[in-house]
C-alpha positions as CSV (number, residue, x, y, z in Angstrom):
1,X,26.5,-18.8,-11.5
2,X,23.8,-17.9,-9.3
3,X,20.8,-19.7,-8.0
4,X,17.5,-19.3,-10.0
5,X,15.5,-16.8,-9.1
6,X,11.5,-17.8,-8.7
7,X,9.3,-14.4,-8.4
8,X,5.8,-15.2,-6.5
9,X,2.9,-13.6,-5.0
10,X,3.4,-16.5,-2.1
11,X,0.1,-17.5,-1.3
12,X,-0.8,-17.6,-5.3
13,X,-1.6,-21.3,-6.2
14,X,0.3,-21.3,-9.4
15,X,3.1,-20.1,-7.7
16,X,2.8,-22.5,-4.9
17,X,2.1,-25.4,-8.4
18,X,5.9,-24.0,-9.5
19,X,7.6,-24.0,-6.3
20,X,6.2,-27.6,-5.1
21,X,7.8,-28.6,-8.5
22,X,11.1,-27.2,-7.6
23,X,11.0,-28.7,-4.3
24,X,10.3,-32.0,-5.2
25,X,13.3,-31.9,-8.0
26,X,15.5,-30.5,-5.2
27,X,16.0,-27.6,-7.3
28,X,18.4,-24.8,-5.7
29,X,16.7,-21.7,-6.2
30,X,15.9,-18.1,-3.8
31,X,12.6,-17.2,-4.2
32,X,12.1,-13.5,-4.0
33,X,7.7,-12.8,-3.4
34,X,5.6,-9.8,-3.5
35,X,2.3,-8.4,-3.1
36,X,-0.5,-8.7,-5.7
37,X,-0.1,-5.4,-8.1
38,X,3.4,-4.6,-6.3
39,X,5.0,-7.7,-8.3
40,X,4.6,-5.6,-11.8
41,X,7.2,-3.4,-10.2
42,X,9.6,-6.7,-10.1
43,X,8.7,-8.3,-13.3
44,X,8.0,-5.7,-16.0
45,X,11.5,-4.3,-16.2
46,X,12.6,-7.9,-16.3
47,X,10.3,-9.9,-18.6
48,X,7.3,-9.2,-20.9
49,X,5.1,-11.2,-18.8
50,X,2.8,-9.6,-15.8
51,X,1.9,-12.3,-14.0
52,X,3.8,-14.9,-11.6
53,X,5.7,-17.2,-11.4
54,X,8.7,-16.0,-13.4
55,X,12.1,-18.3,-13.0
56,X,15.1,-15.8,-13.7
57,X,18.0,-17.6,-14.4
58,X,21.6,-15.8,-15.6
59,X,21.9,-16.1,-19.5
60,X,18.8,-17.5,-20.0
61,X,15.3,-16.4,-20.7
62,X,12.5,-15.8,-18.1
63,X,10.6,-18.7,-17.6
64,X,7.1,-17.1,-17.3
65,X,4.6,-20.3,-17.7
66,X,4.3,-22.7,-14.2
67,X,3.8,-25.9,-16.2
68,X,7.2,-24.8,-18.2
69,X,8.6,-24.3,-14.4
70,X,7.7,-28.0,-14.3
71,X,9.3,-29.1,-17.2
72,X,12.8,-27.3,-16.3
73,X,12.8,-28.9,-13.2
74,X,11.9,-32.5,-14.5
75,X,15.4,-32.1,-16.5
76,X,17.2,-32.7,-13.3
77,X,15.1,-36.2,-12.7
78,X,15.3,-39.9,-14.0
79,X,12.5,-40.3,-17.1
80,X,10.6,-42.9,-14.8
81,X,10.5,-39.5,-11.6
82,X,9.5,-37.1,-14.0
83,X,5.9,-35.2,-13.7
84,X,5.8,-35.3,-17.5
85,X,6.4,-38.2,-18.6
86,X,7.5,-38.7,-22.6
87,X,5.5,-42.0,-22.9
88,X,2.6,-42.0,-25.2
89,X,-0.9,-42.1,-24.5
90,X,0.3,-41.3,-20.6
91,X,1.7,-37.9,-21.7
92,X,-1.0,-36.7,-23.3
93,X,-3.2,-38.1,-20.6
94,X,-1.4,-35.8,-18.4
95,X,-1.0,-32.4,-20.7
96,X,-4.9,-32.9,-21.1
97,X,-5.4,-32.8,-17.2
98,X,-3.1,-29.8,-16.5
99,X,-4.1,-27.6,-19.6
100,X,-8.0,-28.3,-18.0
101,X,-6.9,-27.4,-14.0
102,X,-5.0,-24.2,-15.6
103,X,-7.8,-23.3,-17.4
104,X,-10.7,-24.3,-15.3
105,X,-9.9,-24.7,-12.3
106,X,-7.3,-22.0,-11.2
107,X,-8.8,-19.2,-12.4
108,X,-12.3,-19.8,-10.7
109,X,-10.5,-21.0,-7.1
110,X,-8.8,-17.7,-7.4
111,X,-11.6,-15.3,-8.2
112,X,-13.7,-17.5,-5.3
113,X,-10.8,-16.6,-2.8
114,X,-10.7,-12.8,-3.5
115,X,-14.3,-12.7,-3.2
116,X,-13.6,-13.2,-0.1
117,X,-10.1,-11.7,1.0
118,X,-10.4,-8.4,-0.8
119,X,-13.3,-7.3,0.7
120,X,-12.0,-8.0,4.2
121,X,-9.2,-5.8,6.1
122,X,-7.6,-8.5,8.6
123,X,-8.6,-11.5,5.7
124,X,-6.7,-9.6,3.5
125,X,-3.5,-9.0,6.0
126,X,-3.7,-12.9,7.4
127,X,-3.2,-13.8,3.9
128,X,-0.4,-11.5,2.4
129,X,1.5,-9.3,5.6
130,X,3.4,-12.9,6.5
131,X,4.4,-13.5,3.3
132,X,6.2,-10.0,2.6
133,X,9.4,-8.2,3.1
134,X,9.2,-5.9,6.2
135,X,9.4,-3.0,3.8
136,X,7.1,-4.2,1.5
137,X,4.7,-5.5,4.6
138,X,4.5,-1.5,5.7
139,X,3.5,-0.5,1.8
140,X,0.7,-3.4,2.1
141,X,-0.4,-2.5,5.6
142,X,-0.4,1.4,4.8
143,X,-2.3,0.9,1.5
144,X,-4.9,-2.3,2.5
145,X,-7.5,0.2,1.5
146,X,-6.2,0.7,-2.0
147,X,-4.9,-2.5,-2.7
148,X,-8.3,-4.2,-1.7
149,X,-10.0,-2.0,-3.9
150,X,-7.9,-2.7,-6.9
151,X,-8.7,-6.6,-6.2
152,X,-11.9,-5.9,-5.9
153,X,-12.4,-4.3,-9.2
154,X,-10.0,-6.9,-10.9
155,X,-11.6,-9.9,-9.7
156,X,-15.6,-8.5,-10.5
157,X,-15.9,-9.8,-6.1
158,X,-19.5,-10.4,-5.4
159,X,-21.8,-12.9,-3.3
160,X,-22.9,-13.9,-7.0
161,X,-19.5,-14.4,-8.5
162,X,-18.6,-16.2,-5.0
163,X,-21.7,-18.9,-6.3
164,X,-20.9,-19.2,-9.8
165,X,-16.7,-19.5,-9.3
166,X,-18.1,-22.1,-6.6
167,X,-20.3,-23.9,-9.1
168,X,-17.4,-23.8,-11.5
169,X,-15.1,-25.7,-9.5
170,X,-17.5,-28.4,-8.4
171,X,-18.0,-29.3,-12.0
172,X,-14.1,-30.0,-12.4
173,X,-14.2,-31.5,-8.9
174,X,-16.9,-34.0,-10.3
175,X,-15.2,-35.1,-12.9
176,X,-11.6,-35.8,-11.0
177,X,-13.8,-37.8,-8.7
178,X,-15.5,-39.5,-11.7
179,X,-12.1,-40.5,-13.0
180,X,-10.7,-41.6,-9.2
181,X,-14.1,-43.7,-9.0
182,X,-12.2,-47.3,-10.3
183,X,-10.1,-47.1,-7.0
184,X,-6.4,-45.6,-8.7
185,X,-4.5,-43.8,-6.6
186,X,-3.6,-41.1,-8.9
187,X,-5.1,-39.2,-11.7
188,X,-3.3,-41.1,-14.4
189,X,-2.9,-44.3,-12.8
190,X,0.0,-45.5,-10.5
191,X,2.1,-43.0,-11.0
192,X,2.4,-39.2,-9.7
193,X,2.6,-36.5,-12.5
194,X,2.1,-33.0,-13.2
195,X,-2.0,-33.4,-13.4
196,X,-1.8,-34.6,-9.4
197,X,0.6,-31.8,-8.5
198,X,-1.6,-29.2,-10.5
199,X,-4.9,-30.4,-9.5
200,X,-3.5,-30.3,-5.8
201,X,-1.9,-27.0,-6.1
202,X,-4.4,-25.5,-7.9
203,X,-7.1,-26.4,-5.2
204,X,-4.6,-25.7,-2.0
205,X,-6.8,-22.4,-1.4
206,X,-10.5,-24.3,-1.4
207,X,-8.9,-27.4,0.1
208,X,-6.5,-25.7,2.5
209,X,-7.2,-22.0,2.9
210,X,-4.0,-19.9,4.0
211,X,-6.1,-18.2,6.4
212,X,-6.5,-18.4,10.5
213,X,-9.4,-20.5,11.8
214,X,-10.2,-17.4,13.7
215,X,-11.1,-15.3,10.6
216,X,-12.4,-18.4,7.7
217,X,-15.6,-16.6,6.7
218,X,-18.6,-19.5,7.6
219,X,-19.6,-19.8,4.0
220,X,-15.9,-20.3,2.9
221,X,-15.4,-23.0,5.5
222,X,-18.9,-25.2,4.4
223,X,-17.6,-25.0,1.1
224,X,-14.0,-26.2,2.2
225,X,-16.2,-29.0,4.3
226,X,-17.9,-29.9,0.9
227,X,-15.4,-29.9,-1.2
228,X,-13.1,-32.0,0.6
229,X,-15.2,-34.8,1.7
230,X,-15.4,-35.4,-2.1
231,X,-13.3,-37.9,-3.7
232,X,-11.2,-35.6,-5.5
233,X,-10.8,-33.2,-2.8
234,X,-9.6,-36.5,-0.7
235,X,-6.8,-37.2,-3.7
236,X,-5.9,-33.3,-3.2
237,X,-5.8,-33.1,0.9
238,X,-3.2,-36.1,0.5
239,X,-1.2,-34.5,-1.4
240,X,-0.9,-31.4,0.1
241,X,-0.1,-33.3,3.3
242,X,2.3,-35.2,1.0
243,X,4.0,-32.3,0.1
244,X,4.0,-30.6,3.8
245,X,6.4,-33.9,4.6
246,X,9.7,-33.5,5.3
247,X,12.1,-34.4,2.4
């Protein structure tokens, strides 16, 4: 049988919440990435879903939900290593968090981000031309113009949308740093779970934004400053380095 198969727009925080998963669970798996609007090619014909991740694995249906990535790869761990853990209140404790950063918190970071990379050329290359195929880097490259513009339009990018998405992640910041305020060292408690790994993955492109000193827009980078002398962005900056350590 062949490895899983994880789909990703790379630089896509809930692909990155998916993968970081995997990782940790030492989950074999090939992950196959592609541009933003170039992945419907990849996923359409293979699932129902349109967005990313997807886990393809043979015989099985297309896991098409991140925090479900989570949950397949906490099958291969102990109960006491798993992100969601089965013991009540704790596991609700934790569902509650996660369902909040999917629903609050990625969408916002996301829409902040292309405010910014979809209305710049070489922003828009630093982020995504890495990540690619060499084929698929030459479609990107070639069509920058048109895939920008697509963004642009998906995402409603503005200066005004760049201070309302901002405003709506400071209010979930102020709350995980409300919650971190008795001194715990986790979001729950003691114990890592899946509303650490989500709140850090999901805030990876405010916190640590995949983008070249050279070219971080000022505005972006007070806002980075901001955000990550606050509690909650010091619980997800040790993380993320966390994760960056070798296993």
């Amino acid at each position: 049988m062949t490895a899983p198969v994880l789909v990703t727009i790379p630089p896509s925080h809930y692909c990155e919440k998916a993968r970081w998963a995997l990782d940790r669970a030492r989950v074999a798996y090939r992950e196959e990435g592609h541009a933003p609007l170039v992945h419907y090619l990849f996923v359409l014909p293979r699932s129902r879903s349109r967005t990313v991740p997807i886990l393809f694995r043979d015989g099985h249906a297309p896991i098409t939900e991140s925090s479900d990535i989570i949950r397949f790869a906490d099958e291969s761990l102990a109960p006491h290593e798993r992100l969601f853990p089965s013991e009540p209140p704790l596991a609700e404790e934790v569902e509650s968090w996660v369902k909040r950063f999917d629903d609050e918190l990625g969408p916002p970071i996301r829409r902040h981000a292309y405010c910014y990379i979809a209305k710049d050329r070489d922003l828009f290359l630093d982020v995504f031309e890495g990540t690619l195929s060499p084929g698929e880097r030459l479609v990107v490259r070639g069509g920058q113009s048109l895939f920008r513009a697509a963004l642009r339009k998906a995402f409603a990018v503005s200066d005004r949308a760049i201070d309302k998405t901002r405003r709506q992640v400071e209010a979930v910041f102020d709350d995980v740093s409300r919650t971190l305020s008795d001194g715990r060292p986790f979001l729950t408690g003691e114990r890592f779970t899946a509303a650490d790994l989500t709140f850090a993955a999901l805030a990876a492109p405010l916190l640590a934004p995949p983008i070249r000193a050279s070219l971080l827009p000022a505005r972006l980078a007070e806002t980075t400053r901001v955000a990550q002398a606050t509690p909650a962005g010091a619980l997800g900056v040790r993380l993320l380095a966390e994760r960056k350590k070798p296993v």
